[in-house]
C-alpha positions in Angstrom: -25.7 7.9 10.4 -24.4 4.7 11.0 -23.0 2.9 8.0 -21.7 0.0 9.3 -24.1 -2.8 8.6 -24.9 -6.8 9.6 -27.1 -8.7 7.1 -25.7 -11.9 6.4 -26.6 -13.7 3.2 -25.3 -17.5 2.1 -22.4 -18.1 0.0 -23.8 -21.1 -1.8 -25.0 -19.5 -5.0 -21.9 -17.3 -5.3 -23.9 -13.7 -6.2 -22.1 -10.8 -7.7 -22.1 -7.8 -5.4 -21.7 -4.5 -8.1 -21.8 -2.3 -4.6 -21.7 -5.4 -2.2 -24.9 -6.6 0.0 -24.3 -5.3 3.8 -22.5 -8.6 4.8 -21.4 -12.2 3.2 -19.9 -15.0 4.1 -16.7 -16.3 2.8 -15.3 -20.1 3.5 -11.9 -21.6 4.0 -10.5 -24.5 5.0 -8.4 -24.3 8.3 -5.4 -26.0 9.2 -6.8 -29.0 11.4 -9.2 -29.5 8.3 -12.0 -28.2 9.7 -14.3 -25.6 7.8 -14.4 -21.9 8.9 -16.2 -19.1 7.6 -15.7 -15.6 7.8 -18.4 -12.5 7.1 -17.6 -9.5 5.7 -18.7 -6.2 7.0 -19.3 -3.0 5.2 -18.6 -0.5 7.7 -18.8 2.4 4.7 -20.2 2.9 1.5 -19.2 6.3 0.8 -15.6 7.0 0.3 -14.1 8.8 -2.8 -11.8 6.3 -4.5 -10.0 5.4 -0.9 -6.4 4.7 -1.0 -5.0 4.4 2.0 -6.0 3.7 6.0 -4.1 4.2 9.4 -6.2 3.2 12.9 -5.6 6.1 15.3 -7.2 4.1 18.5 -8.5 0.7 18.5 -12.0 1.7 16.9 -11.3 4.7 14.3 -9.2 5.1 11.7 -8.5 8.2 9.0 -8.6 7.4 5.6 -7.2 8.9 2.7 -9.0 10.0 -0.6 -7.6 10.2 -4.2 -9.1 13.8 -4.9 -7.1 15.3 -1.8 -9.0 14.7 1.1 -9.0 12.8 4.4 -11.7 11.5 6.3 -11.8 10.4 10.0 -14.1 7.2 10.1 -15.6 6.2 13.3 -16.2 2.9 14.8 -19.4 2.5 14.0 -18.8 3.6 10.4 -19.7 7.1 10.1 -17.8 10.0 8.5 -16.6 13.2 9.7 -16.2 16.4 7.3 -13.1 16.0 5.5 -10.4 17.4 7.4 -8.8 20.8 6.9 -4.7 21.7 6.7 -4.0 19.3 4.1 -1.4 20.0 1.5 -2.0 20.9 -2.1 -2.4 17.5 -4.5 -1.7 17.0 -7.7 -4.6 14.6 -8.1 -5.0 13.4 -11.8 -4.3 10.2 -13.3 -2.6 8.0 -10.5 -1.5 11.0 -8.8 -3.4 12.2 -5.1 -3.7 11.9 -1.7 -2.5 8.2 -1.6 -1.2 7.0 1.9 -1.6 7.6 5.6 0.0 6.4 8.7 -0.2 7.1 12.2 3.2 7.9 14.2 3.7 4.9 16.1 3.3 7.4 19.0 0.1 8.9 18.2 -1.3 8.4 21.7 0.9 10.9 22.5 2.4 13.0 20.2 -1.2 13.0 17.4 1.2 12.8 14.8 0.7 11.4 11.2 2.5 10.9 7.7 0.5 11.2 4.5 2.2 10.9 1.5 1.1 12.7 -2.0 2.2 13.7 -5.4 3.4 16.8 -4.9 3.0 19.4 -7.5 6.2 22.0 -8.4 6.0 24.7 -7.1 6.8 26.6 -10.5 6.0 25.1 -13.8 4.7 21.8 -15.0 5.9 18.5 -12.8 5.3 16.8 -9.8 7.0 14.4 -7.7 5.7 11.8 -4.6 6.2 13.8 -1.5 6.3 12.9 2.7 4.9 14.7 5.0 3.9 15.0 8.8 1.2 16.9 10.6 -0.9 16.6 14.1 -4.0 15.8 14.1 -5.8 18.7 15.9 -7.7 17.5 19.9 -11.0 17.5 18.1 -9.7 15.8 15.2 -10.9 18.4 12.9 -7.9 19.7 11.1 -3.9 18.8 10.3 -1.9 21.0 12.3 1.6 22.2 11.8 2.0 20.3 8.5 5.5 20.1 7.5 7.2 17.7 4.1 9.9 15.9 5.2 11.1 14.7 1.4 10.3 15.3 -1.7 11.4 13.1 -4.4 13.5 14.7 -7.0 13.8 15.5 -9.6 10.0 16.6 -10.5 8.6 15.4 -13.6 5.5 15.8 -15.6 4.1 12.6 -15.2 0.6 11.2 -14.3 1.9 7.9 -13.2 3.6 5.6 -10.8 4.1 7.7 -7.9 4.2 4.4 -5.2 3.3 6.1 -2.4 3.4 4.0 0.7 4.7 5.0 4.3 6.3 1.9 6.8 7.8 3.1 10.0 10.3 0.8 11.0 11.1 -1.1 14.2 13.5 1.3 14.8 11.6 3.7 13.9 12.7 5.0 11.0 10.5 6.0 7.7 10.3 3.9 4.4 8.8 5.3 1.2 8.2 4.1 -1.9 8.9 5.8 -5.1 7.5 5.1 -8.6 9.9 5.5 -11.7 7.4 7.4 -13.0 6.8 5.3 -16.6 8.7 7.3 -19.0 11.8 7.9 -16.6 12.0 3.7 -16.7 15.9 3.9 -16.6 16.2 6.4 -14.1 15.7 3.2 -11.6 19.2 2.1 -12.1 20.8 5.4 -11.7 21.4 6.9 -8.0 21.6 10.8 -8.7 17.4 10.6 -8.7 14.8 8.9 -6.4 13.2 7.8 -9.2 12.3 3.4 -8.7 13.7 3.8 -5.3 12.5 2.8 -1.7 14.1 5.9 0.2 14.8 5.6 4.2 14.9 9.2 6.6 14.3 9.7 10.3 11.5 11.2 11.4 12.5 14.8 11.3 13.4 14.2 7.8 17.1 13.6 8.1 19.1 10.8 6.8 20.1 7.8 9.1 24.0 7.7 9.4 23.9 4.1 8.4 21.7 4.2 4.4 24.0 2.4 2.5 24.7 5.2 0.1 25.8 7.9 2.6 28.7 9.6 1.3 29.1 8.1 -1.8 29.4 10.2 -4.5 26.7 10.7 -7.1 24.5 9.2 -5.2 21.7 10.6 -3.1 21.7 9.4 0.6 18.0 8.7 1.4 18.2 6.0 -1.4 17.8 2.4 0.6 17.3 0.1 -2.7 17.1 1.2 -6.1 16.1 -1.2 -9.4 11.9 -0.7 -8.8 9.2 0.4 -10.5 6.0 1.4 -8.8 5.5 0.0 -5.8 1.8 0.3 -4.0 2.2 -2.1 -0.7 4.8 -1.9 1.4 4.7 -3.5 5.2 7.2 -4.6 8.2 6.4 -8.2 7.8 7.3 -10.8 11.1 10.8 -10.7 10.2 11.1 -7.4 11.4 12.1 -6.1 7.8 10.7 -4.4 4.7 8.6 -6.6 2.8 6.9 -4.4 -0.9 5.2 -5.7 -3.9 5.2 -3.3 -7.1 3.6 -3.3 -10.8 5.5 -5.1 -13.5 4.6 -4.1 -17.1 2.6 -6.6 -18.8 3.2 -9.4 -16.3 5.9 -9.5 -13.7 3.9 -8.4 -10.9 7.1 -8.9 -7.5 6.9 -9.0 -4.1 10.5 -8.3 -3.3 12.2 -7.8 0.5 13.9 -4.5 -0.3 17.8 -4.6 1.4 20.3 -1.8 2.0 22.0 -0.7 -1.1 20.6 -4.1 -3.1 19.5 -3.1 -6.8 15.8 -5.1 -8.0 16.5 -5.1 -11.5 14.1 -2.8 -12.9 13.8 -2.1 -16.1 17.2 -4.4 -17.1 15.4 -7.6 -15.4 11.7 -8.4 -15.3 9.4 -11.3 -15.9 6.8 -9.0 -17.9 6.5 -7.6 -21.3 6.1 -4.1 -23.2 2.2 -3.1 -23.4 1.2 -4.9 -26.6 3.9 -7.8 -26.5 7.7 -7.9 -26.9 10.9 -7.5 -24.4 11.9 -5.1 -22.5 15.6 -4.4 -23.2 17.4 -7.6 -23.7 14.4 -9.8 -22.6 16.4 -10.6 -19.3 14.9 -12.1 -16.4 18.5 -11.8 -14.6 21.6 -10.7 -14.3 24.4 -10.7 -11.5 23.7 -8.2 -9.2 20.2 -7.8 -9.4 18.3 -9.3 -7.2 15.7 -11.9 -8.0 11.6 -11.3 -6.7 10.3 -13.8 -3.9 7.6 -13.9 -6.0 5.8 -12.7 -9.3 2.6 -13.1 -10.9 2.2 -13.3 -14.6 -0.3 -12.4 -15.7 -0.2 -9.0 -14.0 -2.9 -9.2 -11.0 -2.0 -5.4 -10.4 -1.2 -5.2 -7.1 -2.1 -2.5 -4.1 -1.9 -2.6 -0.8 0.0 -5.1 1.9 -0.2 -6.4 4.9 0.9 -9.0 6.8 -1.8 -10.9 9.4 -0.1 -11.3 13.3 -3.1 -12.0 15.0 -4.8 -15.8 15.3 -8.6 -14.6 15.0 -8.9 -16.3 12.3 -7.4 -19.2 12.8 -3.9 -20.8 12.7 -4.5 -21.1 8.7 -4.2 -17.7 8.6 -1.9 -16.5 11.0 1.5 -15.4 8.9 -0.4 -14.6 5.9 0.6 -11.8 3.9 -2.8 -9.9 2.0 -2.2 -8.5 -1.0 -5.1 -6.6 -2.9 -6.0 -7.1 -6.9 -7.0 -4.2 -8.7 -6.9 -5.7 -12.3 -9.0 -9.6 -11.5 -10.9 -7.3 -7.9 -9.7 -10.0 -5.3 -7.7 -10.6 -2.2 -4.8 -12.4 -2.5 -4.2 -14.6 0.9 -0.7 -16.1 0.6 1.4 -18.3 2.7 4.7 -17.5 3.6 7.2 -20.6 4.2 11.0 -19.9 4.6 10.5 -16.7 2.7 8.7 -18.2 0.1 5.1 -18.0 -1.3 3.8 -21.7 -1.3 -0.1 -21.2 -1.8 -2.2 -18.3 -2.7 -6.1 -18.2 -2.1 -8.5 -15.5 -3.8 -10.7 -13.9 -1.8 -13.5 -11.6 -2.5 -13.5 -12.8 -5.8 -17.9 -12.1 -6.0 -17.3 -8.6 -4.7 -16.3 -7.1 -8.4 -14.2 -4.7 -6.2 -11.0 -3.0 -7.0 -8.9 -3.6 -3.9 -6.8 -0.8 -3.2 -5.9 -2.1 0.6 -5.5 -3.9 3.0 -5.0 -3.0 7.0 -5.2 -4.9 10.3 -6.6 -3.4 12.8 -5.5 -3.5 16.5 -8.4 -5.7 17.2 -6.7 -8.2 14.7 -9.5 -8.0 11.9 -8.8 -7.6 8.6 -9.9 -4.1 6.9 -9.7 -3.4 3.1 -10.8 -0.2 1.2 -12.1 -0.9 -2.4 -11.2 1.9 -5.5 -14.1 3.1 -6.2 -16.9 6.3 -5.8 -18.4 5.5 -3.9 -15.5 3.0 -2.1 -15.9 0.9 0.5 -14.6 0.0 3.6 -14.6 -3.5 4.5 -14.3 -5.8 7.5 -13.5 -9.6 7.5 -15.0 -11.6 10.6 -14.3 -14.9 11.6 -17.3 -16.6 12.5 -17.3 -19.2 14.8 
């Protein structure tokens, strides 16, 4: 069945779509002033809340499911059977199945990173964990599935597991690590991964150079600590790590994680407690915590990241960072100036869509996957 459809309807009257028509247009305003529009395409309609994608070749993609499974989506939009030799998921809550990424070598080596909340192995708890696999010649099954890390310590916790995998230019792993909501101050602590962005080669190792190698008390995969839950995470064209994570009730960041730099969390933030009032001291800084590039308040509850390379849609695009809505079910289009945000523009607004994330593909189109059941899987195409 082929799931990817082309039915183009106006954008004047500015409809609601509860499950989105096949196709729509969307209008901007490019750089040399002149008008462009751009059509999205639902290539699928039936995903199980979809959290994460990775393209595999230019035209299909595997995407991962909350529940625990993965589903290889072909070019023209239909599904495979969900693919066997996955690993056991603690799916409940905001826990699951919730990234994916192809090894930067897949054409060769098939290999690929999920990463999932990891249940203990005895007793209550769970933990966000990373692991690799190869996808199997008939792309049937995950073969020779091994976790690289597990964070620790394990806690029983259904939330703020962060979750998402960047491989590096030089090709090292990033993952990001919730605090898990009740374990708030563990952020500012070392001796847990707890509010951390960890770094590890690819066999799992640590890199010789992670800032806190060899200190003591301090566990060596940590890269930055001082965050909360972060759900986007991408290389951006600086060549470094560019993540966004939940602030309580307002203080939303995107922050540009460093070696051994601490982001505050929960001492400084620009949100509140859940029903009003500081957090802590009611600080928004102090020395030695670094300050966000950007927040929003109110919260816009952010998921998924990426940043756009390609010029298909324009030069008014180009260098724009995407950044999905799950709370106001938009797409956040920002511009990027001297590492600073100086305009955002909602997109998808008449959708009504959660936006979990966001994905270009090696054709340079944008992809996005909506929170749902049934989720979607978008495409946005510049039209001419």
């Amino acid at each position: 069945m082929n799931a990817c459809d082309s039915r183009t309807v106006s954008n004047a009257r500015k409809p609601r779509w509860p499950l989105l028509a096949a196709a729509f247009l969307l209008a901007h305003v490019a750089a040399d002033g002149h008008a462009q529009t751009v059509r999205v395409e639902v290539i699928s309609r039936q995903l199980d809340h979809p959290w994460g994608l990775t393209f595999i070749d230019k035209g299909r993609m595997l995407v991962a499911e909350k529940a625990g499974a993965m589903r290889l989506v072909q070019a023209d939009g239909s599904l495979g059977t969900p693919l066997s030799g996955l690993p056991r998921v603690d799916a409940g809550g905001q826990g699951g199945l919730l990234d994916v990424l192809a090894d930067s070598g897949f054409a060769r080596n098939r290999l690929v990173y999920l990463c999932f909340s990891e249940p203990a192995a005895n007793g209550p708890g769970n933990s966000t964990a990373l692991a690799v696999a190869r996808l199997s010649d008939d792309d049937r099954r995950l073969e020779n599935l091994r976790v690289l890390f597990s964070q620790r310590p394990k806690f029983a916790s259904n939330h703020h597991f962060g979750c998402r995998i960047v491989e590096s230019p030089d090709g090292r792993l990033f993952l990001t690590l919730g605090e898990r909501f009740r374990r708030m101050q563990d952020a500012q602590a070392l001796d847990n991964h707890h509010g951390k962005v960890v770094r590890i080669n690819k066999d799992g190792t640590v890199p010789a150079d992670n800032p806190f190698v060899g200190k003591a008390g301090a566990l060596p995969e940590i890269w930055s600590y001082g965050h909360r839950n972060s759900q986007g995470a991408a290389i951006g064209p600086d060549g470094r790590l560019w993540t966004h994570e939940h602030g309580p009730q307002g203080g939303d960041e995107i922050n540009r994680p460093e070696a051994g730099r601490n982001y505050g969390w929960p001492v400084i933030t620009y949100g509140e407690n859940y029903g009003g009032g500081p957090i802590g001291a009611g600080l928004t800084e102090k020395a030695g915590m670094e300050q966000p590039l950007h927040y929003w308040t109110p919260s816009i509850a952010p998921s998924g990241m990426a940043f756009l390379r390609s010029d298909r849609y324009g030069r008014a695009w180009q260098g724009s960072l995407f950044v999905g809505s799950l709370k106001f079910r938009y797409l956040d289009r920002l511009e990027i100036r001297d590492g600073r945000v100086v305009k955002e523009e909602k997109l998808l607004q008449d959708a009504g869509q959660r936006i979990r994330d966001v994905r270009e593909g090696p054709d340079g189109l944008l992809y996005v996957l909506t929170d749902a059941s049934p989720g979607q899987l978008l495409r946005l195409v510049p039209e001419s």
